[in-house]
Legacy VTK file of the C-alpha trace (Angstrom):
# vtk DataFile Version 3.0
C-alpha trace
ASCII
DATASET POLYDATA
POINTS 449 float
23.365 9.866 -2.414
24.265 13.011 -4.092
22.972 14.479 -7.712
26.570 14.845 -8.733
27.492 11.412 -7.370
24.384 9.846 -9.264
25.161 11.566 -11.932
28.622 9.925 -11.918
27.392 6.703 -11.185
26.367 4.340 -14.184
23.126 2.593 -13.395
23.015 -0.968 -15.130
19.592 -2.023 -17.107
16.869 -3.811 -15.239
17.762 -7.644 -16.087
14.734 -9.464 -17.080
12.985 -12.124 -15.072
13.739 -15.921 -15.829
10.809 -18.044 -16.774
12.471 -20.384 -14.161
13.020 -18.162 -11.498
9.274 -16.193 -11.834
7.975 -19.711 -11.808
9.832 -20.582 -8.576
8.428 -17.308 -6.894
4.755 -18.139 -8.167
5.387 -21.517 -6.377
6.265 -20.024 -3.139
3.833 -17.289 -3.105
0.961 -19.381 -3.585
1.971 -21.749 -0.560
2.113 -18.757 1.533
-1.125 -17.730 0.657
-2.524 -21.036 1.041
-1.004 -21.457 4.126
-2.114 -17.827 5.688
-6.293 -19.024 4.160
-5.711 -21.964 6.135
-4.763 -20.116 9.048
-7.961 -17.963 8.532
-9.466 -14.970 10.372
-7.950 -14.298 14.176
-9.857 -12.628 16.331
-8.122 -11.552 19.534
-10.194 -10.366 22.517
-9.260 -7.011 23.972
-11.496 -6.434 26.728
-15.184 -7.632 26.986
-16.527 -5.670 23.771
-13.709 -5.017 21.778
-11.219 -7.737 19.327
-8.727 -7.088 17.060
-9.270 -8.976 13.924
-6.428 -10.538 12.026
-6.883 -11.173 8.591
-5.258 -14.185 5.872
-3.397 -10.833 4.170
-1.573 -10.245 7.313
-0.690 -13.982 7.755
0.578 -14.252 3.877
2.485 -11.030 4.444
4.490 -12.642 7.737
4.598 -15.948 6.230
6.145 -14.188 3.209
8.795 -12.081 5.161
10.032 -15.085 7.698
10.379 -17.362 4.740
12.644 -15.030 2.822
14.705 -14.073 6.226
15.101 -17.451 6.855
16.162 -18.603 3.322
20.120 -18.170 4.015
19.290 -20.821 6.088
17.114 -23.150 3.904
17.736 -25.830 1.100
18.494 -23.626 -2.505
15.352 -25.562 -3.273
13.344 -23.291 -1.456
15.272 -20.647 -0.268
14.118 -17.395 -1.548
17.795 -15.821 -2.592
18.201 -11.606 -3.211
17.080 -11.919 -6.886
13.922 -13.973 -6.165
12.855 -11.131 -3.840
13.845 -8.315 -6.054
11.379 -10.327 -8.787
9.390 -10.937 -6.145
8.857 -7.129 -5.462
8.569 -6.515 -9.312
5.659 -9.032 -9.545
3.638 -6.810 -6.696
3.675 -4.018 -8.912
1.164 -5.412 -11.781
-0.286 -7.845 -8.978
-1.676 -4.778 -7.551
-3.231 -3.951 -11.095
-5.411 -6.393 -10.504
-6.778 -5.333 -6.641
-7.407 -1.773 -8.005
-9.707 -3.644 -10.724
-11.380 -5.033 -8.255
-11.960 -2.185 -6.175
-12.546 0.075 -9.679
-16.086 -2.613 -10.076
-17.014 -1.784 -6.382
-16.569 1.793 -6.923
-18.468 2.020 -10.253
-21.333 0.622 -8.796
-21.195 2.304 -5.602
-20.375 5.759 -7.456
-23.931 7.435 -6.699
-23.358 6.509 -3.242
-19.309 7.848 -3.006
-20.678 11.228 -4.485
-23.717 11.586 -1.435
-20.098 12.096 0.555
-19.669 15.348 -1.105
-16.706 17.489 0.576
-16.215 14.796 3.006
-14.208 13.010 0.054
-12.466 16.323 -1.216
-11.025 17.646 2.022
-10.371 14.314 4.097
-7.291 14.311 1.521
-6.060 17.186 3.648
-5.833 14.934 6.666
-3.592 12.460 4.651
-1.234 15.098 3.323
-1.040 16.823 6.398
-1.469 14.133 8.867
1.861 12.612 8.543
3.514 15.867 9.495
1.071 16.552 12.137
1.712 13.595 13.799
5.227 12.699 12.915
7.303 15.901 13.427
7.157 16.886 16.736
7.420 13.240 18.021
10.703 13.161 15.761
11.782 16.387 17.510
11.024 15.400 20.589
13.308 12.242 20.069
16.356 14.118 18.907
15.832 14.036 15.317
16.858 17.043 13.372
16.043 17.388 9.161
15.693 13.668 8.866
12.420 14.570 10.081
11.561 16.748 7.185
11.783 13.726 5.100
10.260 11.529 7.400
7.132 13.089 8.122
6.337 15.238 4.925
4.203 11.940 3.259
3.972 8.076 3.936
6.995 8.206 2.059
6.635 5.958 -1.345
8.092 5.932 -4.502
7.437 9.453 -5.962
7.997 10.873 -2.263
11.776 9.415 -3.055
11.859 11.040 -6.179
10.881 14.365 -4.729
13.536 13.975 -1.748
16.141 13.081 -4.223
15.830 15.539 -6.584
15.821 18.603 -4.482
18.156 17.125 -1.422
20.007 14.045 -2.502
19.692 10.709 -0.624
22.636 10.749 1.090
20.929 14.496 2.882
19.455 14.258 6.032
16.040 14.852 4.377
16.859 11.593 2.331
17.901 9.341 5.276
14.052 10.405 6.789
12.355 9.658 3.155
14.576 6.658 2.818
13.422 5.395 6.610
10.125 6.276 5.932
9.772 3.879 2.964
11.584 1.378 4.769
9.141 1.269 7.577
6.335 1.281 5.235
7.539 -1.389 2.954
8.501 -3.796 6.316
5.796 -2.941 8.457
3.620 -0.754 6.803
0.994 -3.086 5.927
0.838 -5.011 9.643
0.640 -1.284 11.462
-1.867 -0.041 9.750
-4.364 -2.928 9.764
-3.780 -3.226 13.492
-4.243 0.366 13.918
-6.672 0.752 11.831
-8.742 -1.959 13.361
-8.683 -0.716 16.622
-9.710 2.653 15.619
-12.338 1.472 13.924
-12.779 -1.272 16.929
-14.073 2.149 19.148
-16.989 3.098 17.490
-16.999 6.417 17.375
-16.471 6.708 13.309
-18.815 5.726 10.494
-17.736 3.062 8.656
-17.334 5.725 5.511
-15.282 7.963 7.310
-12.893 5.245 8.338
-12.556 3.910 4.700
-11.772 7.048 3.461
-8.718 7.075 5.894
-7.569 3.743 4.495
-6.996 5.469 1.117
-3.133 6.696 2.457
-1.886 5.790 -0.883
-0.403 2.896 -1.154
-2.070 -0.063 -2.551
-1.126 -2.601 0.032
-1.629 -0.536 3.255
-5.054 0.384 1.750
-5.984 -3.082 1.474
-4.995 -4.229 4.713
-6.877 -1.015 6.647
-9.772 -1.528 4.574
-9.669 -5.149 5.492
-9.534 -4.604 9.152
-12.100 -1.976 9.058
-14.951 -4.128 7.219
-13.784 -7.184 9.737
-15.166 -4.942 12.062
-18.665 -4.308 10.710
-21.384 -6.663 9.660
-20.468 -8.763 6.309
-22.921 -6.547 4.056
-21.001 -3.466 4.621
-17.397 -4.505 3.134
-17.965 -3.308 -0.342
-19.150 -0.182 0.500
-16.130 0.208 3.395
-13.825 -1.388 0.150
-15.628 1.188 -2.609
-15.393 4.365 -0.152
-11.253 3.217 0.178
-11.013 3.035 -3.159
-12.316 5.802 -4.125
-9.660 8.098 -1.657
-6.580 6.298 -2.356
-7.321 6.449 -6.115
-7.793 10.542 -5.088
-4.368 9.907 -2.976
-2.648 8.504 -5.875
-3.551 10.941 -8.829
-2.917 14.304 -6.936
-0.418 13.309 -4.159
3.156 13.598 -6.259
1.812 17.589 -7.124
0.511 18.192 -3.654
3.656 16.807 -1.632
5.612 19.026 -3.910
4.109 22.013 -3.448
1.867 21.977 -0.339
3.017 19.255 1.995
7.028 19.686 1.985
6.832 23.246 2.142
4.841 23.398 4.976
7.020 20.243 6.858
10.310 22.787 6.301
8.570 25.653 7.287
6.873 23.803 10.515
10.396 22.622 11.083
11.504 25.850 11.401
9.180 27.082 13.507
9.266 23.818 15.997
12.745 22.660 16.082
14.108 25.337 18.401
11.014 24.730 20.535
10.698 20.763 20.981
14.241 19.989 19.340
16.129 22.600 22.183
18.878 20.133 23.936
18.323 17.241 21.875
20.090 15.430 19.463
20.919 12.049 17.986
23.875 10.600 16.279
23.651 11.180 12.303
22.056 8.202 10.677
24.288 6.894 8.282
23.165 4.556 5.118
25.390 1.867 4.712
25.992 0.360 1.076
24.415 2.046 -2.104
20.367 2.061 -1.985
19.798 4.251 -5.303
21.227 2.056 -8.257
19.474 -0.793 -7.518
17.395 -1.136 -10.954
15.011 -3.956 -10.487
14.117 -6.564 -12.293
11.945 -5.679 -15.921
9.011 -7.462 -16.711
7.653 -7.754 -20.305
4.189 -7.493 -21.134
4.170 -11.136 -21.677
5.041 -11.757 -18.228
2.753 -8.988 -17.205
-0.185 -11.429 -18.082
1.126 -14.847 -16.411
1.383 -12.429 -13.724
-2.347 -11.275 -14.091
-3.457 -14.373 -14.473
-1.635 -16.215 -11.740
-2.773 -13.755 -9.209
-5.986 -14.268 -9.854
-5.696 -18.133 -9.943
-4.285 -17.450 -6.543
-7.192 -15.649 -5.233
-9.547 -18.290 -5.603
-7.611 -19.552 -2.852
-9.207 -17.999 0.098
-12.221 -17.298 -1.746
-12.849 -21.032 -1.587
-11.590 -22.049 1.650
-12.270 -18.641 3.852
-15.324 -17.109 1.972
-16.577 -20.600 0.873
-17.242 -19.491 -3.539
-16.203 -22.662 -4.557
-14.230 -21.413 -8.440
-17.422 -22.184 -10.903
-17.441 -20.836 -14.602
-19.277 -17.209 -13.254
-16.197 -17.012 -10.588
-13.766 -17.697 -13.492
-16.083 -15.193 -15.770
-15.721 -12.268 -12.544
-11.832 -12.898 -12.838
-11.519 -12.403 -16.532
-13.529 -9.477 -16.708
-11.137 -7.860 -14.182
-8.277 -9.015 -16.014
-9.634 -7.653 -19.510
-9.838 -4.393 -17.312
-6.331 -4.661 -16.393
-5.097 -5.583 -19.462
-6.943 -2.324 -21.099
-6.066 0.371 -18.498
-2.371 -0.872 -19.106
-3.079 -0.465 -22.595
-4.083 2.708 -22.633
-1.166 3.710 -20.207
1.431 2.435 -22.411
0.238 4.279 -25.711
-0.455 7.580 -23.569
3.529 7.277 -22.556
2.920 7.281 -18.661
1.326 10.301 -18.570
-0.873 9.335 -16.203
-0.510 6.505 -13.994
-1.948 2.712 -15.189
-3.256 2.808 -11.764
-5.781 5.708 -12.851
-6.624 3.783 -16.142
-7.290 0.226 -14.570
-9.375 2.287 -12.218
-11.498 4.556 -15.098
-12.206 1.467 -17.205
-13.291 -1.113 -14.081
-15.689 1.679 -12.637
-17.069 1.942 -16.449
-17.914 -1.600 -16.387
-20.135 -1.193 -13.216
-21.388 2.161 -13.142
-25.248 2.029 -13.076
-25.741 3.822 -16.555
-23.428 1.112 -18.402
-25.086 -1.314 -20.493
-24.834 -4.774 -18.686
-23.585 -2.621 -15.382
-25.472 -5.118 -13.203
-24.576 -8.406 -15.071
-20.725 -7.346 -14.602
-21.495 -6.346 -10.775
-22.675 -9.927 -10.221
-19.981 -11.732 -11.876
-16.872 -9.572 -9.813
-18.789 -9.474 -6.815
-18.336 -13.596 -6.589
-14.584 -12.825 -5.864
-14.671 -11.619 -2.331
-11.500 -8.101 -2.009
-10.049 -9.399 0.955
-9.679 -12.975 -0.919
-7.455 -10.821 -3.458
-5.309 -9.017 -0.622
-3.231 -11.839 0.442
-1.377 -12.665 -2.882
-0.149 -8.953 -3.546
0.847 -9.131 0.298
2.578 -12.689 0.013
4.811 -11.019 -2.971
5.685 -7.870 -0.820
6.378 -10.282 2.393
9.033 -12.144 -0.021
10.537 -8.905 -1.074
10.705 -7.601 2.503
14.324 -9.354 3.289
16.596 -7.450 0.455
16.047 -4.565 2.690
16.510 -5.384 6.167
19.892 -4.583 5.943
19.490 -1.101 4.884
16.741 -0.549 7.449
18.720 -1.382 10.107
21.261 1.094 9.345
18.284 3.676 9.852
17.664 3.750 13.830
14.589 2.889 16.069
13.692 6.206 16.436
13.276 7.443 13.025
11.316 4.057 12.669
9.113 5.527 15.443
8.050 8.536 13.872
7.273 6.413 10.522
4.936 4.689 12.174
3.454 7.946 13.846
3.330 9.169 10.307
1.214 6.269 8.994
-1.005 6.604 11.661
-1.127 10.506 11.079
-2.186 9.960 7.467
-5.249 7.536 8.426
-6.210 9.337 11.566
-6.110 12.555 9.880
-8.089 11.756 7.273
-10.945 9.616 8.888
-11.302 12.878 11.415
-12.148 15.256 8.941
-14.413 12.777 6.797
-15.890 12.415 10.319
-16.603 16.000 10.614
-17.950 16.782 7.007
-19.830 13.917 7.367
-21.760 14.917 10.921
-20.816 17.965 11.148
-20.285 18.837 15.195
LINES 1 450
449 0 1 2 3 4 5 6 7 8 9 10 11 12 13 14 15 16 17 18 19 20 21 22 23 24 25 26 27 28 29 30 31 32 33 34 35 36 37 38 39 40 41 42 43 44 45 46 47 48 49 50 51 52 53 54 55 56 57 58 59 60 61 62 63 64 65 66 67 68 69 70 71 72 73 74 75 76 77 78 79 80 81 82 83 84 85 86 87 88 89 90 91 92 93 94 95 96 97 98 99 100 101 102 103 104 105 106 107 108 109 110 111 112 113 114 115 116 117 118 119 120 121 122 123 124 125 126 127 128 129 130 131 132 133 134 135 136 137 138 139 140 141 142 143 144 145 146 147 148 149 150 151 152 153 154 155 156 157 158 159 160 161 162 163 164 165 166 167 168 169 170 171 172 173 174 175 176 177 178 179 180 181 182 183 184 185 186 187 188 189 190 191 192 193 194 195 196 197 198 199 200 201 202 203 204 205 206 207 208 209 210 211 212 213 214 215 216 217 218 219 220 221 222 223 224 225 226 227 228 229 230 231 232 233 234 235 236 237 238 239 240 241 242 243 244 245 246 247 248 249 250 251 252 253 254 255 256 257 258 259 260 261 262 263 264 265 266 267 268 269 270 271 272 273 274 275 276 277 278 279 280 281 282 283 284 285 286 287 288 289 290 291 292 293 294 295 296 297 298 299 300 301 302 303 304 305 306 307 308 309 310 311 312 313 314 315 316 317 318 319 320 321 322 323 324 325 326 327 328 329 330 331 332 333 334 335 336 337 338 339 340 341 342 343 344 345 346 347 348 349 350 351 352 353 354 355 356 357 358 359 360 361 362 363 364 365 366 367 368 369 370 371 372 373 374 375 376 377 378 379 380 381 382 383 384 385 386 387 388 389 390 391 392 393 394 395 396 397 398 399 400 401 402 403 404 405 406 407 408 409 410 411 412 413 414 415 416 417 418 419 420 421 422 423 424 425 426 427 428 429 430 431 432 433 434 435 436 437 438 439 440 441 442 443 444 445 446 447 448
């Protein structure tokens, strides 16, 4: 979509969410999850000394998406209809809040440890900034695709990566359809690639465990969680906080300096690589223009008061003691219920201090500061804090945020279909860029060749 046509474009308010309707989605969210914790930990054999592992996040995420894609064809009683997943996708938002407390306690604790990493934490953000493109673009030239690459292939393509694409091309540009795709592909599938990818990366042994957590930091809260995941299913039980801390720790780097470093570093260089390798790989080869069907930019969500920012708090972590109970067997005592509220008071601080700071800086970064404060060696109590969080296990807190985001996957099938398999293609090589990229040069920096 155009500036000029947004511009002329009124965008309605963001309705609020009905108690009734945020109650139904609770409902249905939690028997995903408990039906993905019953379903447990897969492990698939691939050869005599490798498996893939898949985790009860990936199971609520699929449960999730097939029971909203299948709701045109269920009883209204449970049938998940448009504005149940567009609440549904509001809820993830502040449901994710509550991971990135979580991983802010592993991190604080873990914090002398992170900084022994040194410059293999600083530069291993060049492999996710510049992975995508390396990866992406000259598959997506070598498939036909002209600029839509450019958008494709310049990030991992979430929400400020829109804004950036939007602002200086327009959505309806061929830069936006590749943005637009990208985010698509990441929002659908994003999660279920890179836990499988990231697994069987990790599955090869030829990375420390470190230097593939850092990788899982691409960025985005729920891909994070599900690499991480499928990295520490991979190695022995007492190394999944440090694989969950070192994860943390990069996509927290990801998400404070990526908007700046997209803008000036990353897209610049995609255009300019363009240039150089279009008339190269791209020579003879050429699709039909991707065309978005329907309006994708007024959409305005559904608003959530603070209010309903704390059920939502709250009923996440209710819904965590799911799996923590029946897959990590903490049955939910008074210290479990003590771990939860202390992670909630974190949340409910961070997004304090966001609110009266105007947004400066993202909640994400505040929930973060004030969890790691809570655990950091030096901090009074540090240790009695450590021991009360650390009864909730990180993977046990994956699957509701992914059960939300699995319900809010079907209000955009429509548009991603209008996108094309190959652009879809070079998403995924884009994902893969970002981790890949990243856990290679933490490799290096870490054992230096």
């Amino acid at each position: 979509m155009s500036t000029a046509h947004a511009a002329a474009t009124p965008v309605a308010a963001a309705p609020e969410a009905g108690a009734g309707k945020l109650i139904k989605v609770f409902i249905i969210a939690t028997a995903c999850v408990l039906l993905a914790e019953l379903i447990g930990i897969v492990n698939v054999p691939m050869g005599a000394h490798y498996k893939v592992v898949l985790l009860p996040l990936l199971w609520a995420l699929l449960i999730g998406a097939a029971w909203g894609l299948a709701s045109p064809k269920l009883p209204g009683a449970i049938g998940v209809s448009h504005e149940l997943q567009a609440i549904s996708a509001a809820v993830l938002q502040p449901a994710l809040l509550l991971f990135v407390a979580k991983l802010g306690v592993l991190v604080g604790g873990n914090l002398p440890k992170i900084m022994e990493a040194g410059w293999a934490l600083v530069f291993q953000e060049f492999g996710h900034f510049f992975g995508t493109m390396v990866f992406g673009l000259p598959v997506a030239l070598l498939l036909g695709i002209k600029r839509e690459a450019i958008g494709a292939t310049f990030s991992v393509g979430r929400e400020p990566s829109l804004a950036i694409i939007g602002e200086k091309y327009g959505m309806a540009s061929p830069e936006g359809r590749g943005v637009l795709a990208e985010y698509m592909t990441g929002t659908i599938f994003g999660a279920v690639f890179i836990a499988i990818f990231a697994g069987l990366i990790a599955g090869l042994g030829i990375f420390n465990p470190h230097a593939l957590a850092m990788g899982a930091g691409v960025g985005s809260g729920s891909m994070m969680a599900a690499a991480s995941g499928a990295i520490a299913a991979q190695f022995p039980p007492e190394m999944a906080k440090d694989i969950a801390a070192f994860a943390a720790a990069s996509n927290l780097i990801t998400t404070t300096i990526g908007t700046y470093f997209t803008l000036f570093l990353s897209l610049p260089f995609t255009v300019w690589a363009y240039g150089k390798l279009e008339p190269i790989l791209g020579r003879g080869r050429s699709v039909k223009q991707v065309e978005v069907k329907g309006e994708v930019s007024h959409d305005p969500g559904v608003k959530l008061a603070f209010p309903t920012l704390l059920v939502v708090w709250v009923v996440s972590a209710a819904m965590s003691l799911i799996g923590n109970w029946i897959v990590y067997k903490t049955a939910p005592d008074a210290q479990v219920i003590a771990g939860l509220g202390i992670m909630i008071g974190a949340v409910i601080v961070g997004y304090g201090i966001y609110k009266l700071t105007r947004g400066i800086v993202p909640a994400v970064v505040w929930v973060s500061a004030i969890a790691m404060l809570l655990t950091y060696p030096a901090m009074p109590f540090a240790a009695e804090v450590a021991a009360l969080t650390g009864k909730i296990n990180f993977l046990a807190m994956t699957a509701p945020m992914l059960a939300f985001a699995g319900l809010s996957i079907a209000k955009d099938v429509p548009v991603f279909r209008s996108l094309g398999w190959r652009i879809v293609v070079v998403s995924l090589m884009a994902n893969a860029g970002t981790f890949l990229g990243a856990t290679i040069i933490a490799q290096f920096f870490m054992h230096p060749v």
